[in-house]
C-alpha positions in Angstrom: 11.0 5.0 -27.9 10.0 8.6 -26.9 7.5 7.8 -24.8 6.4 10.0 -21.7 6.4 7.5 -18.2 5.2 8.1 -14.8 6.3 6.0 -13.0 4.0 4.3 -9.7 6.0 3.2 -6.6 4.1 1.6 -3.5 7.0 -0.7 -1.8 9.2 -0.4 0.6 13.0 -1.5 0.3 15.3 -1.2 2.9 19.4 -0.4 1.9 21.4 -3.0 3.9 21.3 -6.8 2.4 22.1 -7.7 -1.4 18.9 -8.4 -2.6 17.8 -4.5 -1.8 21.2 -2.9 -3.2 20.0 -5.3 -6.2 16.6 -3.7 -6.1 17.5 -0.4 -6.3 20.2 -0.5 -8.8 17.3 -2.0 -10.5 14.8 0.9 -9.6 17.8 3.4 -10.6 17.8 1.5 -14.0 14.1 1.9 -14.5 13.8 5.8 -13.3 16.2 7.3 -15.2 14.1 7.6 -18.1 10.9 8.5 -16.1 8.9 11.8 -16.7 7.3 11.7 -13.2 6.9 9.9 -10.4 4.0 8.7 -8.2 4.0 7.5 -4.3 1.4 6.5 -1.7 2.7 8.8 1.2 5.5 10.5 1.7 7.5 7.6 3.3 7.2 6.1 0.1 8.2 9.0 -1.5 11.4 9.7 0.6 12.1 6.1 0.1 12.3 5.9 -3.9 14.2 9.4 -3.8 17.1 8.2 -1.8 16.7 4.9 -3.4 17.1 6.1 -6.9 18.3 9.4 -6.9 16.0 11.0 -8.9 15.1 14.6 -8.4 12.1 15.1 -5.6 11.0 17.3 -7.7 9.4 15.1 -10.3 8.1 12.9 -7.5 4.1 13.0 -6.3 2.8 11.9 -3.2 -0.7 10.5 -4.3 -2.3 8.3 -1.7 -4.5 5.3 -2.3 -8.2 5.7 -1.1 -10.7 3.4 -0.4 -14.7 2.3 -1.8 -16.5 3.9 1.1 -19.8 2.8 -1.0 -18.8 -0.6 -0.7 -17.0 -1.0 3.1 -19.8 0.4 5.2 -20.4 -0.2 8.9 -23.0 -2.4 10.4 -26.4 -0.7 10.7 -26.8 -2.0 14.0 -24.0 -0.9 16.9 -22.3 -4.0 18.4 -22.8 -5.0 21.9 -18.7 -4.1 23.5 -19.5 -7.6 26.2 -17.8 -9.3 23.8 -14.9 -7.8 22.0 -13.6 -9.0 18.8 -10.3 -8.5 17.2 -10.3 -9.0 13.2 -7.0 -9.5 11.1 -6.5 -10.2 7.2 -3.8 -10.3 6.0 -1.8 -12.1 4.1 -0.1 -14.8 6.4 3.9 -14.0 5.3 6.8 -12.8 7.5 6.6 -9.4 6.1 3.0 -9.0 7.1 4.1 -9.5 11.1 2.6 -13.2 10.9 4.9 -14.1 13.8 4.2 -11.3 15.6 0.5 -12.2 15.8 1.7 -16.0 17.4 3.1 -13.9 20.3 0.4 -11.2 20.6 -2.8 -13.2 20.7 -2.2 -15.7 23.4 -0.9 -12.7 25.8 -4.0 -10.4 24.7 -6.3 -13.3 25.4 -4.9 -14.4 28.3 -5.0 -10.6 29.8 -8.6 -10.4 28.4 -11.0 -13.0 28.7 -13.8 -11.4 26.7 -11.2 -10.7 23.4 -12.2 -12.8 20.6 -10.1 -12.9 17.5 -10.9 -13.5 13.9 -8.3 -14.3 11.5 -9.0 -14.2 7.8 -6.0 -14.8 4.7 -3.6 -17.7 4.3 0.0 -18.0 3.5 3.0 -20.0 4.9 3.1 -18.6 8.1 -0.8 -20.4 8.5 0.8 -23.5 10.4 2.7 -21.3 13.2 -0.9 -19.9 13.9 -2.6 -22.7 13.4 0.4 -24.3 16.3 -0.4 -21.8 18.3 -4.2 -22.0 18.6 -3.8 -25.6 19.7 -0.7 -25.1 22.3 -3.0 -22.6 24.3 -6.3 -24.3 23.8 -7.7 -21.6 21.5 -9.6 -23.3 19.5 -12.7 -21.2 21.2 -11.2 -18.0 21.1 -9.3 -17.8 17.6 -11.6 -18.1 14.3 -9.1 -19.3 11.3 -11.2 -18.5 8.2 -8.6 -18.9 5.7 -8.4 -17.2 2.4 -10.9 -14.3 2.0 -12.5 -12.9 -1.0 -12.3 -9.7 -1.4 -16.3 -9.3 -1.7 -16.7 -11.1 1.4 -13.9 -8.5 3.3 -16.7 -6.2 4.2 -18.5 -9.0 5.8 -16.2 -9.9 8.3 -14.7 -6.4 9.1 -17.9 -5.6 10.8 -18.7 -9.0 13.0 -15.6 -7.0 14.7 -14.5 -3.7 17.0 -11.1 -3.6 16.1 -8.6 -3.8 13.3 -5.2 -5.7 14.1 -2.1 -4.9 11.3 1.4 -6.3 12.3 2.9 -5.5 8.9 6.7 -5.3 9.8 7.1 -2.9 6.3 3.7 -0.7 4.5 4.3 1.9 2.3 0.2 3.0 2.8 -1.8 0.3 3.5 -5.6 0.2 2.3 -6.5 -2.9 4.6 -6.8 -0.5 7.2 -8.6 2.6 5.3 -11.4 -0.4 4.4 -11.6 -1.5 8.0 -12.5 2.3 9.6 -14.2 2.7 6.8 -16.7 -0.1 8.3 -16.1 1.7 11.8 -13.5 -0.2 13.3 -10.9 1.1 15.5 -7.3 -0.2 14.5 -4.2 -1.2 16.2 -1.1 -1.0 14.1 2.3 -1.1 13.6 3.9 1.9 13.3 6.1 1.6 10.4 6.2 3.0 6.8 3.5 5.0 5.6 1.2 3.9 8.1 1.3 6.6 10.6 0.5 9.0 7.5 -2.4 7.3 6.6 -5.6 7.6 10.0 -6.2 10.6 12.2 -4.7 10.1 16.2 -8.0 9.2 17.4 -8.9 6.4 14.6 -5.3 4.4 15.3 -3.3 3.4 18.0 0.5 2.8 17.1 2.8 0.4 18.8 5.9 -0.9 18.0 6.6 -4.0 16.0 6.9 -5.9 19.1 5.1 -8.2 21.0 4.6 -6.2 24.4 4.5 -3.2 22.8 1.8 -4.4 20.7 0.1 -6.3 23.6 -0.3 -2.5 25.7 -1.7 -1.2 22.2 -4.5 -3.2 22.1 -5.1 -2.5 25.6 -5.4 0.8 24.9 -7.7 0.3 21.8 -10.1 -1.6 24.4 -10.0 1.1 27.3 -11.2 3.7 24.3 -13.4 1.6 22.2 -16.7 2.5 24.2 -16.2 6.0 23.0 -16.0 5.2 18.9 -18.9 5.8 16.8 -18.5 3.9 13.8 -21.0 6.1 11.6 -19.3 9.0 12.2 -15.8 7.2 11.6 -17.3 6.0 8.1 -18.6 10.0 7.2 -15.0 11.0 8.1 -13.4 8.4 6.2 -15.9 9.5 3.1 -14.1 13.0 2.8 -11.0 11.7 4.1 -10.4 9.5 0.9 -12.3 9.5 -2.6 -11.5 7.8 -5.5 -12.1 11.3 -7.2 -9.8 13.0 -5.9 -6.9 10.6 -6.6 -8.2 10.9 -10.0 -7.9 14.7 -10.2 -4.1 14.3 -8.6 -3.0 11.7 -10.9 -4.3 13.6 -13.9 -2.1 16.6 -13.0 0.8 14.7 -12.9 0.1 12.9 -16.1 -0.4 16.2 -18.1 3.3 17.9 -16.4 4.4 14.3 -17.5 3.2 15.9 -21.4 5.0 18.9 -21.1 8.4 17.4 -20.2 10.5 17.7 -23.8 11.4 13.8 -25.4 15.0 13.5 -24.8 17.0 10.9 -27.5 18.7 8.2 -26.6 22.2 10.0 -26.2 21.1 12.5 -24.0 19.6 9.7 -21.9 22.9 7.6 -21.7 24.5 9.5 -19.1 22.0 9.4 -16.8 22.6 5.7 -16.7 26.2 6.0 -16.0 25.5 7.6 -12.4 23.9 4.5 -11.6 27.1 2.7 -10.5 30.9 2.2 -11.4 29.8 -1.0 -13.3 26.1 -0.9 -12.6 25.9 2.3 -14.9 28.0 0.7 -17.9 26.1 -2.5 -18.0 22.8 -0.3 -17.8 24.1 1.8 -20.9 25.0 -1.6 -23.2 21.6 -3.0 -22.4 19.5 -0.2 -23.2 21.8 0.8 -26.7 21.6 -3.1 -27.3 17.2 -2.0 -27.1 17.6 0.6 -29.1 19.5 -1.4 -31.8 16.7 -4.0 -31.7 13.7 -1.7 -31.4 14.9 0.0 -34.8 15.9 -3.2 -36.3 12.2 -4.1 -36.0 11.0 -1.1 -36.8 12.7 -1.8 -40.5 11.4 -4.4 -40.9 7.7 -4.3 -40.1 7.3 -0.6 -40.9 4.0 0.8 -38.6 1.6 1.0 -41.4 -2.0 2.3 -41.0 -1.7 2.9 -37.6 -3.1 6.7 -36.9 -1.2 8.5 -34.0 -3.2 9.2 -30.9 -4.4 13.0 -30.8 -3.3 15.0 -27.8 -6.8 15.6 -26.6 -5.8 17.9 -23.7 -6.6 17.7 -19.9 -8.9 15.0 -19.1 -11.1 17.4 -17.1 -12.3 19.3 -20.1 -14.2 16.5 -21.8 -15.7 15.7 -18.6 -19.7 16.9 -18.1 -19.6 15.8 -13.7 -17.3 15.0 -11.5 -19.5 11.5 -12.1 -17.6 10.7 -15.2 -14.1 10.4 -13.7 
């Protein structure tokens, strides 16, 4: 139809089982018409190049950032004689659900004064749930279900530490809102994560249970020495809604200067999608085309004005305070 695209990416695929060669025949499919492209970190953005072959030149890394106005720490410091471990997530395999069956008992065994906090829901709720009552948790395991986001802020700081198991993140915001509230996190290390905290807000472990296990000891041996004011200041100019803002608009207006191609000139970018992939790609989008001007005859666009190029964004802006 002419229209520029940018194109946003924030998953993770991996290359080995069907339904990912699937995906990314389908992701080829969609980018070869794309303008630009956006990604959340530069994992991301290695991962859709390689997946899609599309030139890394036209693909952005643009990170997500978080509402520091909204996820602020406690006013008052709490007392480390009782350490508390807070996860939401959603409960899924691909959020490291099991893993957390097999970490918790250990840390609490090792740690008698660890209390842990789970908040979200999901499938993989039961195995916890099992879990809690095969070591006599009940005391030492808070299940709180489904969380609104409103109410995120409100458990992240009745805790000390952030616990992520994702077994696949291309950023993650979860834990950008918990140090925002001056928590210390343990995580994975997988995807984007390791892009997205300083050393000394993180500790990284392996997705495995022992490995995971010695992370959080570590997290405890250093908590004393985190200040989660100044975590929260940092976090402020770390990430800002502005800025991702100013980025995105920059790759929106090089979108505007990248000349409309017609539908020939697109159809053999399709092709080097796959031996068959690539033809069935090239019937289905000249069977669009057909369509789109078959309905174009016969309910002609009539009255509707064409929107104005107005220019960068930035130049109608008065403040920064109108982004």
């Amino acid at each position: 139809m002419g229209y520029k695209v940018v194109f946003t990416d924030h998953s993770l695929y991996g290359f080995a089982d069907a339904g990912s060669i699937h995906m990314n025949k389908v992701l080829q499919f969609t980018l070869a018409d794309i303008d630009q492209a956006i990604c959340v970190s530069h994992t991301s953005k290695e991962n859709t190049v390689l997946r899609s072959g599309i030139s890394p030149e036209k693909v952005f890394m643009v990170p997500n950032a978080v509402d520091t106005a909204m996820f602020t720490p406690s006013p008052k410091r709490l007392s480390c004689d009782e350490i508390v471990i807070v996860v939401i997530s959603r409960l899924v395999y691909r959020k490291g659900a099991d893993l957390l069956v097999e970490v918790i008992p250990e840390v609490c065994r090792l740690f008698p004064k660890v209390r842990f906090i789970v908040g979200g829901d999901g499938p993989k709720r039961v195995r916890l749930e099992e879990m809690r009552e095969k070591f006599s948790l009940q005391d030492r395991v808070e299940m709180l279900g489904a969380v609104p986001h409103a109410q995120v802020r409100s458990v992240l700081i009745s805790g000390h530490i952030f616990l992520n198991s994702s077994l696949t993140e291309a950023f993650c915001i979860a834990i950008l809102e918990a140090a925002s509230c001056g928590l210390l996190t343990v995580s994975t290390r997988v995807g984007g994560v390791p892009e997205v905290l300083p050393d000394d807000m993180i500790v990284l472990a392996e997705p495995a249970p022992g490995d995971m296990v010695r992370a959080v000891k570590k997290a405890i041996d250093v908590l004393p020495g985190i200040d989660p004011q100044i975590m929260h200041l940092r976090m402020k100019k770390l990430y800002s809604w502005d800025d991702v803002a100013k980025r995105t608009e920059i790759v929106y207006d090089r979108a505007m200067q990248f000349p409309t191609t017609n539908l020939l000139d697109r159809l053999p970018r399709y092709l080097t999608c796959g031996s068959w992939a690539g033809k069935l790609f090239c019937l289905v989008m000249i069977i669009n085309y057909l369509l789109w001007r078959l309905l174009e005859f016969l309910q002609p666009a009539e009255g509707i004005e064409e929107v104005p190029d107005i220019g960068p964004l930035h130049a109608h802006l008065s403040s920064k305070n109108d982004f």
